[in-house]
DOMARGU-703079 format. One record per residue (C-alpha): residue in one letter; x, y, z. Coordinates in steps of 0.2 Angstrom, whole numbers, plus 5000, padded with zeros to 4 digits. Each point is the difference from the previous one (the first is absolute). Layout:
residues N
AXYZ/...
end
This chain:
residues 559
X545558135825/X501249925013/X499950025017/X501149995014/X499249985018/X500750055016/X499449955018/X499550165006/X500450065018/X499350095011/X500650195001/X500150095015/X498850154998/X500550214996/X500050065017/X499750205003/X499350094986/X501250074990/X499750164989/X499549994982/X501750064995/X500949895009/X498949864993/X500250074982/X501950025002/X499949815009/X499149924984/X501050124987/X501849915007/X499149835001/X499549994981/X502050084994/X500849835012/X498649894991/X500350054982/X501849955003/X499449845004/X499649964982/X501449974987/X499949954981/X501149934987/X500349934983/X501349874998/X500650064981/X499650174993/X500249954983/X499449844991/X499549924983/X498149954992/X499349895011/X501449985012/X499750015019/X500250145013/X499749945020/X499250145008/X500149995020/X499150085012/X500850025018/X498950065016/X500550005019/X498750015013/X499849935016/X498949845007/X498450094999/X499850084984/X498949924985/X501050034983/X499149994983/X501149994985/X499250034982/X499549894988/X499050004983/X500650114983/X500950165014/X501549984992/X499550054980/X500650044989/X501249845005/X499049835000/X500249915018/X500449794996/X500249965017/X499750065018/X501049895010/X499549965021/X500750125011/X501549985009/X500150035020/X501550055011/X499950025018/X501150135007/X499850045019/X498250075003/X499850044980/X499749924985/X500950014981/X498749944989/X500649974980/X498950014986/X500549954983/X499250024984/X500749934980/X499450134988/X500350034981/X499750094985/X499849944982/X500350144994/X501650124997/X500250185007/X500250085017/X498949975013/X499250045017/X499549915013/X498750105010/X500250015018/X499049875010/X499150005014/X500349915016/X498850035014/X500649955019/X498949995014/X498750164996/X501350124992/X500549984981/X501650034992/X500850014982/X501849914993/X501050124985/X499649984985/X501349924989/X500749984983/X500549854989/X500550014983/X499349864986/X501449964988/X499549944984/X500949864991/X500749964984/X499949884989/X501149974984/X498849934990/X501749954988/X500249875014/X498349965005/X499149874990/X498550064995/X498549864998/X498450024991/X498250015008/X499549845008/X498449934993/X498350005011/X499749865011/X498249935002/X499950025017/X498949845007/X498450035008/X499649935018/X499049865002/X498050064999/X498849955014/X498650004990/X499649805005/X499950075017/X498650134997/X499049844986/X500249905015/X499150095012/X498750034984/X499949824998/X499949955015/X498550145008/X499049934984/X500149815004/X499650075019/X498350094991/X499649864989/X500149855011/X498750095014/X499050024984/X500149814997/X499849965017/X498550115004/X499150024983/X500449884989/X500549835008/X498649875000/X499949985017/X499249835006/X498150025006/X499249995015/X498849895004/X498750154998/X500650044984/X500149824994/X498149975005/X499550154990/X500549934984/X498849865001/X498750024991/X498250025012/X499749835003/X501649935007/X500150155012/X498249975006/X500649835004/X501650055009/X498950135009/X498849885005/X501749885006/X500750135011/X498250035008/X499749835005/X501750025009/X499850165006/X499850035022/X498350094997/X498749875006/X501149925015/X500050195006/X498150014995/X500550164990/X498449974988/X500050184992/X501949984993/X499449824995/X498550044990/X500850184992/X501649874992/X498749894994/X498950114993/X501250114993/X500849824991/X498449974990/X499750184995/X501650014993/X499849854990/X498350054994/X500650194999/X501449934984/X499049854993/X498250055002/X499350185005/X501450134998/X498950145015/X500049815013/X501150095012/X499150145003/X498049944998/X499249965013/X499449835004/X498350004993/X500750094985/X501349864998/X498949865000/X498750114988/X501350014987/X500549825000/X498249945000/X499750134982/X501749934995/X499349835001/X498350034991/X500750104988/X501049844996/X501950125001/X500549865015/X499349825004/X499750035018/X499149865009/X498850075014/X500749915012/X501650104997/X499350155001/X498949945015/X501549965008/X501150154996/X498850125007/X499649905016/X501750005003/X500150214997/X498750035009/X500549905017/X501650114998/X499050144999/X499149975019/X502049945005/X500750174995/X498550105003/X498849945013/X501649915010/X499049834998/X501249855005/X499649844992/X500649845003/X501849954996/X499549844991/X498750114988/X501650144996/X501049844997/X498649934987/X499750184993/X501950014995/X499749814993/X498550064990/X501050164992/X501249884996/X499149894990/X498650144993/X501750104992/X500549824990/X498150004994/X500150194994/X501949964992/X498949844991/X498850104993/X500950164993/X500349984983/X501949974994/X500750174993/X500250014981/X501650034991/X499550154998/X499950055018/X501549905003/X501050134986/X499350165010/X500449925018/X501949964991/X500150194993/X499450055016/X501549945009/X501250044987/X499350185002/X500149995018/X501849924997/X500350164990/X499550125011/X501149925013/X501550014991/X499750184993/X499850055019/X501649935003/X500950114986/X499450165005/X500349965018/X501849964993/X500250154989/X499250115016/X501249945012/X501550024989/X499650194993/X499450035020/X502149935002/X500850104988/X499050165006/X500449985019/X502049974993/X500050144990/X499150115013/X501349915013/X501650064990/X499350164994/X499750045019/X501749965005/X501050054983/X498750124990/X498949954988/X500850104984/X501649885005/X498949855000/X499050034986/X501950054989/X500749865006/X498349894991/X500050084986/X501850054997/X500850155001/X501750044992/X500550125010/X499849875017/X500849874993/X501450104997/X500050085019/X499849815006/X501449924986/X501649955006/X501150144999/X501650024994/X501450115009/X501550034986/X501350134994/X499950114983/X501450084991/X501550105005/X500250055012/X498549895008/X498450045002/X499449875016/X497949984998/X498749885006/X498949984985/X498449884998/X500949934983/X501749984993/X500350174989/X500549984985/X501550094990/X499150134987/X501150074985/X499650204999/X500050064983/X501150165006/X500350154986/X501749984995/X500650155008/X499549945015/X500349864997/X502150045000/X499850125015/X499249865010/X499949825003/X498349945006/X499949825010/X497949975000/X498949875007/X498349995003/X498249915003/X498350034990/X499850194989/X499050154999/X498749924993/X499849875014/X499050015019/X502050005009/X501850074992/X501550015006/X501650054996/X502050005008/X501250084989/X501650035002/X501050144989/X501750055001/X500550174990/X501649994992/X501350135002/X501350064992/X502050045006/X500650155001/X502049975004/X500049915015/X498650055005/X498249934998/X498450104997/X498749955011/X498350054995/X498650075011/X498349905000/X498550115004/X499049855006/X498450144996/X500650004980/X500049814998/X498349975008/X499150144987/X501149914988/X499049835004/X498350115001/X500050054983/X500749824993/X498449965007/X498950144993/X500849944983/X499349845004/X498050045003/X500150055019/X499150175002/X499450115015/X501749965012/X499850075018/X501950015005/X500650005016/X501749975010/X501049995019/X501449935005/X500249815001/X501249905012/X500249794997/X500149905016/X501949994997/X500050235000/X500250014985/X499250174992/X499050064986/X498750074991/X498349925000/X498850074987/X498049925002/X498250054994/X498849964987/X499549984981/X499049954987/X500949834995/X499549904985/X499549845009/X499649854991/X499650134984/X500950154993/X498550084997/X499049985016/X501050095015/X499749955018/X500750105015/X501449935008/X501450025011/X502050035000/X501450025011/X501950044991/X501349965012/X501650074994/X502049995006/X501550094994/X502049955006/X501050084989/X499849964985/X498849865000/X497950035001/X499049865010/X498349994997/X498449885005/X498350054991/X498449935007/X498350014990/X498449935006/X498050034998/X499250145009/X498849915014/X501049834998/X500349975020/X501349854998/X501050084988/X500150145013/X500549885012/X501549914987/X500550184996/X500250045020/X501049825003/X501250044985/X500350185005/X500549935019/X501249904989/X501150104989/X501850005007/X501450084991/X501449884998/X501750085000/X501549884990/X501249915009/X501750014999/
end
């Protein structure tokens, strides 16, 4: 709508209190000197197909008053091409605003425009209505050339993005995979922890003992810590080369089992070994125990001793077999194994634990039907989600937004029919298919009677039960039929028929329930139909049928 604002002054209040009939008559003289105010007129009563009229709209008001001129289809049956800016004229203490509209009709005949409404201020008011007569024109078609029908063009598809959405694919699985690499499966360097795990017993008794001769614990007198590291270093030892239970016997038991070791010939321990060993364990014992404090010197020499008693054990074991060397080989390949099987099912558990938090993700946010058809496919969204195609069928056109290019369909007419009626089809899919649809175009001949023309009557009602039983013929049985008037966004008007049937989908002899909707349009002599089939339940063809239906415009020719 366009307004017009005006500063608003101040008005001097009603003073006394007149009676009601004075006000009545007061407001009764008012609203006669404001309908004059408003003034309408047509620039030609009388024009061809297609041609302009200027419509104008004229209002005087004074500085105060808001005026609010119509806009939108008000001036059907007459199509509005333009509504220009409005025009104002000061004169004195009043305004003369202008309001221009171009209208037009495609087609011939008499015709009225309906008053239109014009509201000023808080009261409303209502222009004449007016008549304008649509000529039609002639053509000699002796003189016109007449051309034959062009052939169909390929219209060129825009440019996919497709790459866009692979690249965003590509690109969150290189982001996946390289925190897999960088946290699972990269070799990462050792520590020096790990590095002296993977020597073998000896060489880390050794290192042990290296580190404790270096350590703070004697300066500090902290004995207890001292004799716990050495003690634990030569259990350790003896625990993975000798007695497999020397970390949890006690000392005597320790010393008992290397002393049957050694008779029973298993191990050639000398005595002084063993004396050794279990003097040392049993001094550690008082240290951690009975909080004894020996002399530095002698915790220096015990460590000296355990050093050289573990070369005299590593002396004596007996070299291990080939066949021990094969099982500790296996063993590490196993552990090797196990490693790397760990690795893959913590791989595979992190990426299904990914693609369940996505899908759960975009089912939240867009629905998990819509998800779960856009993974697996689903005709019917891929058709919703296409790139449409917005084109005109037959003549006069048919304007429709379609999710494919419809394609022309030759109809195998009766000949009776088909010299009463010429039929212009196109269409997309069939009966037998998940989606139809259908825009045809027919035009019934007519015959001259003098110099007159007969023009037939269309009962739009005949020519939908006339489509109902083509389809009965065809397999559709049980059809619920229902129809109320249907206007396109450009106002044009006509019958829409809709409901449901047992439709031969994907089989002629297996029915599924589905729906329908017959839109039908009748000027004259020419029949306009669209025809929308689709599976019962389908939700996306529900919503293509609703975006087509917002889009059928009925064309009307050019001069």
């Amino acid at each position: 709508m366009n307004y017009d604002f005006r500063v608003m002054n101040k008005k001097a209040s009603i003073f006394g209190s007149p009676s009601l009939v004075v006000l009545f008559t007061f407001f009764f003289l008012f609203s006669l000197v404001s309908f004059s105010q408003v003034k309408a007129s047509i620039d030609s009563t009388s024009i061809k197909i297609g041609a302009q009229v200027t419509y104008k709209i004229q209002v005087e008001t004074d500085t105060t008053s808001l005026v609010v001129f119509p806009e939108g289809q008000s001036f059907t049956p007459l199509e509005v091409i333009d509504s220009y800016k409005t025009d104002t004229i000061k004169q004195k203490d009043k305004y003369n605003l202008i309001k221009e509209y171009a209208l037009t009709q495609f087609d011939s005949g008499a015709y009225t425009i309906p008053r239109q409404k014009i509201i000023i201020g808080d009261k409303t008011f209502f222009t004449d209505s007016l008549k304008v007569e649509v000529r039609n024109i002639l053509v000699d078609s002796t003189k016109q050339g007449l051309y034959d029908i062009k052939p169909i063009i390929e219209v060129k598809k825009s440019a996919s993005q497709w790459w866009k959405y692979l690249l965003i694919v590509l690109l969150a699985i290189g982001v996946v995979a390289g925190l897999l690499y960088w946290f699972l499966w990269r070799k990462k360097p050792l520590t020096e922890e790990e590095q002296i795990a993977l020597l073998p017993p000896y060489d880390r008794a050794k290192i042990a003992l290296k580190k404790l001769e270096t350590s703070p614990y004697l300066k500090q007198e902290e004995f207890k810590e001292y004799y716990s590291e050495l003690t634990l270093i030569v259990r350790k030892y003896l625990d993975e080369k000798v007695y497999d239970h020397s970390m949890e016997s006690t000392t005597d038991e320790l010393v008992s089992r290397l002393r049957l070791l050694k008779e029973g010939n298993q191990i050639d321990l000398s005595q002084e070994t063993i004396k050794n060993i279990e003097s040392i364990l049993k001094r550690a014992d008082l240290v951690k125990f009975a909080k004894s404090k020996p002399d530095v010197s002698l915790a220096e020499l015990d460590r000296k001793t355990i050093d050289v008693e573990i070369d005299h054990v590593k002396e004596v074991l007996p070299e291990a077999s080939e066949e021990e060397k094969l099982l500790d080989e296996k063993y590490r390949e196993e552990l090797e194994r196990k490693e790397k099987r760990k690795k893959i099912l913590l791989t595979v558990a992190v990426c299904v634990f990914l693609l369940m938090a996505t899908f759960v993700g975009f089912g939240i946010k867009y629905g998990f039907s819509y998800v779960k058809d856009t993974i697996i496919g689903n005709n019917s969204l891929e058709l919703l989600e296409g790139e449409w195609v917005t084109s005109d069928y037959g003549v006069p056109p048919i304007a429709i937004s379609t999710p494919k290019v419809l394609k022309r369909i030759s109809p195998e007419l009766p000949k009776e029919i088909a010299q009463q009626t010429q039929v212009t089809m196109f269409g997309y899919g069939s009966l037998i298919e998940r989606f139809n649809i259908v825009v045809a175009t027919s035009i019934v001949k007519t015959q001259n009677q003098g110099d007159k023309k007969e023009e037939s009557k269309v009962d739009l009602k005949q020519v939908v039960e006339n489509n109902i039983k083509t389809w009965e013929k065809g397999g559709v049985q049980n059809i619920i039929v229902k129809d109320k008037q249907f206007v396109t966004p450009n106002g044009a008007e006509g019958l829409k028929t809709y409901g449901n049937a047992d439709f031969p989908f994907g089989s002629t002899e297996n029915l599924s329930r589905g729906n329908y909707i017959i839109l039908a349009f009748n000027s004259n002599n020419v029949i306009q139909e669209v025809i929308l089939s689709w599976r019962e339940g389908d939700e996306y063809a529900a919503q293509i049928v609703e975006r087509i239906l917002n889009s059928v415009e009925l064309i009307k020719p050019k001069e």
